[in-house]
C-alpha positions in Angstrom: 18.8 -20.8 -47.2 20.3 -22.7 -50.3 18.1 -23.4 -53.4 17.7 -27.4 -52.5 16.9 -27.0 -48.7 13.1 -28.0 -48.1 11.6 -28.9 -45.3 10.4 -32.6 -45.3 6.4 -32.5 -44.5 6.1 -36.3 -44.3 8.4 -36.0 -41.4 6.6 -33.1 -39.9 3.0 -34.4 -40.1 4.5 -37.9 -38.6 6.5 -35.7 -35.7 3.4 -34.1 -34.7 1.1 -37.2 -34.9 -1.3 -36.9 -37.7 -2.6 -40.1 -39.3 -2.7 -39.1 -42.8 -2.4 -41.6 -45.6 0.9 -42.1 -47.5 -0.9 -41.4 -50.8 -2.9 -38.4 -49.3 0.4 -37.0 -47.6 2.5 -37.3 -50.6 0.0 -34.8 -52.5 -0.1 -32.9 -49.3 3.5 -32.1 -49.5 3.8 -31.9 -53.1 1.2 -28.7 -52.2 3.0 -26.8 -50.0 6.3 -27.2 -51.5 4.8 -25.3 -54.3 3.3 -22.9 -51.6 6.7 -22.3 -50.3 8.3 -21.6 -53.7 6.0 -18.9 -54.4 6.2 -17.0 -51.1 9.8 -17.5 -50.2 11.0 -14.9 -52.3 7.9 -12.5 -51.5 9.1 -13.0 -47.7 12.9 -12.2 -48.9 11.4 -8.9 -50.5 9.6 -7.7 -47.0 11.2 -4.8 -45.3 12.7 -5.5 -41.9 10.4 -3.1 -40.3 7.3 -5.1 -41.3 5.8 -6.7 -38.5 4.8 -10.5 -39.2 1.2 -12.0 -38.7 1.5 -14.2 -35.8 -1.6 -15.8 -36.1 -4.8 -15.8 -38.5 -8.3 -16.6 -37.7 -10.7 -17.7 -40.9 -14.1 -17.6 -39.4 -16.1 -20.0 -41.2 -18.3 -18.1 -43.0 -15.0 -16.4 -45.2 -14.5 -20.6 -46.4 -18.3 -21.1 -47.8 
């Protein structure tokens, strides 16, 4: 992927029906832009061999 492809949030959260305030979406997707930055080039550094998570479960008590 080039350096200035990003994936548009606003359009994502709309596509997939969530009501969520302009303001309060804007600050969403200013968040995980920055998310992506970060892990992008720790995904690019993975081995192929490594098998991917494809799914978490936080159980409650691990977000108090």
């Amino acid at each position: 992927m080039s350096a200035d492809w990003k994936k548009d949030w606003k359009k994502i959260a709309r596509a997939n029906g969530l009501a969520i305030p302009d303001a309060a979406l804007e600050r969403i997707a200013e968040s995980l832009d920055a998310l992506e930055a970060e892990f992008r080039p720790l995904v690019r550094a993975l081995p192929p061999e490594t098998d991917p998570a494809v799914a978490f479960h936080a159980a409650m008590e691990d977000l108090e």
